[in-house]
N, C-alpha and C positions, 0 to 999 in steps of 0.2 A: 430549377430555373429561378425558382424566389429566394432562395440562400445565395446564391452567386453574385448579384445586385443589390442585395438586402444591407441593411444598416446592423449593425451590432445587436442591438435593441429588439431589430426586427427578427436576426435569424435566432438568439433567444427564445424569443416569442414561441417562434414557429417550433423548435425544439421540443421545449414546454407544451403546445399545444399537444404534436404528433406524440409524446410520452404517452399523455395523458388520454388519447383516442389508443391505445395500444393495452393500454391499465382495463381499458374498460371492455375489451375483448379476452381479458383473461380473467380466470377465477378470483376470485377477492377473498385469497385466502395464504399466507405464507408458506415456503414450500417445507418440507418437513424434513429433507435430506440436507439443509443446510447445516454447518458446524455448530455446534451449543458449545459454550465456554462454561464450565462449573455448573454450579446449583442455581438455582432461583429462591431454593427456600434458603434463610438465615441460620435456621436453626440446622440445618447441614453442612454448611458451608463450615460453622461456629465447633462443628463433631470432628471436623479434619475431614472430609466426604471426597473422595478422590469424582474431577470433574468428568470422568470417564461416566460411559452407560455401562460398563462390565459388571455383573453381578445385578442388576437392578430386574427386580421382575416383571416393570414394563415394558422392557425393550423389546420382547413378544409382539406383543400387540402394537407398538410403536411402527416395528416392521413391517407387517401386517396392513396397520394404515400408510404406511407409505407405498407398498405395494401398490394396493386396490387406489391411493391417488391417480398414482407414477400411470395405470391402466385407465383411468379414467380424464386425465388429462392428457394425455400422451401426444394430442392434435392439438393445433392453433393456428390461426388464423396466418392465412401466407404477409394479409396486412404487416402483421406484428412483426416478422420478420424484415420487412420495408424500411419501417421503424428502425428496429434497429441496426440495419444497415448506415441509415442517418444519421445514427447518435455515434456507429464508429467514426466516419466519415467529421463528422463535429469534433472529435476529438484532435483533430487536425487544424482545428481552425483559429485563427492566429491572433483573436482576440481571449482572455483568458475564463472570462463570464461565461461564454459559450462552450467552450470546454468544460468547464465546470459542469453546467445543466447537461450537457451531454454524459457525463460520467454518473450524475445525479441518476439522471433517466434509464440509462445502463442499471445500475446499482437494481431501480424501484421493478424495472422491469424482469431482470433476470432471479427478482425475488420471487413471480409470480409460476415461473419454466419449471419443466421437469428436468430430472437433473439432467440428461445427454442434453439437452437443448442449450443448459446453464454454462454444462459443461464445454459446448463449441464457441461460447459467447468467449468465455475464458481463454480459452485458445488463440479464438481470433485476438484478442485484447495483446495477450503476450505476444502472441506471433508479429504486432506491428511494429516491433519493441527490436531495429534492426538497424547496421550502420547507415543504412541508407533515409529511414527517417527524422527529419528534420526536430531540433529543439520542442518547436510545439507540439509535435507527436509526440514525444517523449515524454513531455509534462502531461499533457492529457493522460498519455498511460499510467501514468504515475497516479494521477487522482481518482481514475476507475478502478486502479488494483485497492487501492487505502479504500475505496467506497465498498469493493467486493470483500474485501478481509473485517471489514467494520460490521456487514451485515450476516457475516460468516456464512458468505458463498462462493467465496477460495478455499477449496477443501484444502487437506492436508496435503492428498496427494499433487498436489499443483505447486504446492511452498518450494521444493528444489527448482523451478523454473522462474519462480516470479520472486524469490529472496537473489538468485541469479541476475536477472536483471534489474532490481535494486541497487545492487552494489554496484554496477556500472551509472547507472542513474545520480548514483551520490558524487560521482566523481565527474559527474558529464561536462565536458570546456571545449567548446568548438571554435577555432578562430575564424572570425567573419571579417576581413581587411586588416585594417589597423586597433582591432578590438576583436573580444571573444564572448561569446554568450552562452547558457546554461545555467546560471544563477538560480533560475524559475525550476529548471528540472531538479536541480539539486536539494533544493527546498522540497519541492513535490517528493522526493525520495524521502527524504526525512520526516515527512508525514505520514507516509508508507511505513517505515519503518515505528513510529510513533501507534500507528493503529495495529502492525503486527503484534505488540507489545499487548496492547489491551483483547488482543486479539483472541489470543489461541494459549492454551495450557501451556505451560514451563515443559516438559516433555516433549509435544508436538516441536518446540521454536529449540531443545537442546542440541540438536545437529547443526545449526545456524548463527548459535550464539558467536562462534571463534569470530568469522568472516563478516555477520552484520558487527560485530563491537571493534575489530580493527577499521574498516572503513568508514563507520560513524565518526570515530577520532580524528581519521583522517582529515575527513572535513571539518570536522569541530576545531582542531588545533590550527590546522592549513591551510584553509579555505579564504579567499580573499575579501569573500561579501560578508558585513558584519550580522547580515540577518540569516545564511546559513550559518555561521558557525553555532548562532545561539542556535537555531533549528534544531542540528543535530546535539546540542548538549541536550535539548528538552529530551528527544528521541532516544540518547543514551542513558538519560535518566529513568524517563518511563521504563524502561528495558530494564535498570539494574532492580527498579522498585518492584515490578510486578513478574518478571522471570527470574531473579535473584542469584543468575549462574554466571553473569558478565566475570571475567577476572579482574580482580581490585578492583571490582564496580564502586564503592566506597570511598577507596582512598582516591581515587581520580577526580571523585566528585566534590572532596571537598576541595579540592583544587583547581579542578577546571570546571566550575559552574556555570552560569547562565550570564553575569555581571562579568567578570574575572579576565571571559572570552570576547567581552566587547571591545579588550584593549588588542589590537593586532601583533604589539611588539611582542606584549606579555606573554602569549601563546607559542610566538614560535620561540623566545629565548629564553621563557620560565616556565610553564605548565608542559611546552615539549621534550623538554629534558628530563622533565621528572616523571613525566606519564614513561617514554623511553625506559627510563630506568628501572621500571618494574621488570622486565624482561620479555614475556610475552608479546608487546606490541614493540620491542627495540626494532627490528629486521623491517616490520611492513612498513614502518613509519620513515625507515631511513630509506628504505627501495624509494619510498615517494616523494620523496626530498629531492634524492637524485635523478628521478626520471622524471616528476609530474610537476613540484612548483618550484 
């Protein structure tokens, strides 16, 4: 009833509050099933140390303690579910600040779950992810999935549904009268896409590289707001620098940068004929020419 009347400020607030009543109902300790990206030490990172637990003689006892956690935490508080029932609910709401803390509080919360519990948050999150909801639903989801891949509690197993609907995300244009909206979601995907990058091992993301690097381009060359195109050049850069599998990640880059792409003509009569020309992105690039801008 106080979110529905509430001022911008206020339903913040109150988000923020009920997170933080929810934090305090669970263990104060991170959950152990979440994704680990490489080493922590330098000095194995520095050996070539593949970022995998395979061969490690901890992963025993790692197990072990995540079991007798997973048994020990297993229950929670029906409150905490309340919570976050709200913070999905938030994610709809059509102010951007409040989306934000909603996806924020999502993120700190579902760090604390066991994983099935982690695992239904995640579901729900994608599952809202429909043609039926609206811009701002979209962009919310967008900044809860970039929050869960940040904190590496989007397993692996979840990447073919949630790199899925990123790609639609980056492309998202809904006409609303004599104007069209989406700009925010498209942006929101390219930070999605920016945080899978830092996210997750070059193996884990090799199945997804083809589809996220033709649609990154997409927007990057074609896109009509001058603040996604640079978005997803940033996003297609982190990607070539840190998964290294983009094709002609390199040559694209020196041509269609982050300044280069502020000019609109530039892009579609000079950076797209020549990104085209490499061969791999010729087809996706022309299909969207002729059906999307």
């Amino acid at each position: 009833k106080m979110m529905s009347n509430a001022s911008t400020t206020t339903r913040k607030l109150l988000l923020k509050t009920a997170q933080r009543m929810a934090l305090a109902m669970l263990p104060a300790k991170i959950a152990m099933w979440r994704y680990k990206m490489g080493k922590r030490s330098l000095e194995q990172n520095l050996k070539g140390q593949s970022g995998s637990s395979e061969g490690d003689p901890t992963v025993s006892s790692d197990l072990q303690e995540l079991d007798e956690q997973e048994a020990a935490d297993d229950w929670v508080f029906q409150e905490v579910e309340v919570v976050i029932d709200a913070l999905l609910k938030g994610l709809l709401d059509e102010d951007t600040i409040v989306r934000w803390t909603s996806a924020k509080g999502i993120g700190r919360i579902t760090s604390r779950l066991p994983q099935h519990l982690a695992d239904d948050v995640v579901e729900a999150v994608l599952d809202t992810l429909t043609p039926a909801t609206d811009e701002n639903g979209w962009h919310g989801a967008c900044l809860v999935i970039a929050e869960l891949a940040r904190r590496g509690l989007l397993l692996p197993s979840r990447l073919p549904k949630a790199v899925e609907v990123t790609s639609k995300a980056l492309l998202y244009d809904e006409r609303r009268g004599s104007a069209s909206v989406g700009a925010h979601v498209r942006d929101g995907a390219c930070y999605v896409c920016w945080g899978f990058a830092r996210a997750y091992d070059p193996p884990i993301m090799a199945p997804f590289v083809a589809q996220l690097a033709e649609t990154l381009l997409k927007t990057a060359l074609f896109d009509r707001e001058i603040n996604c195109r640079r978005a997803a050049s940033a996003a297609f850069q982190e990607n070539v620098g840190r998964q290294g599998s983009f094709p002609h990640g390199l040559d694209i880059l020196q041509k269609a940068d982050f300044f280069t792409l502020s000019n609109r003509q530039a892009a579609f009569s000079e950076i797209g004929p020549y990104v085209a020309s490499l061969g791999e992105y010729r087809q996706p690039l022309l299909q969207h020419l002729l059906h999307v801008s």
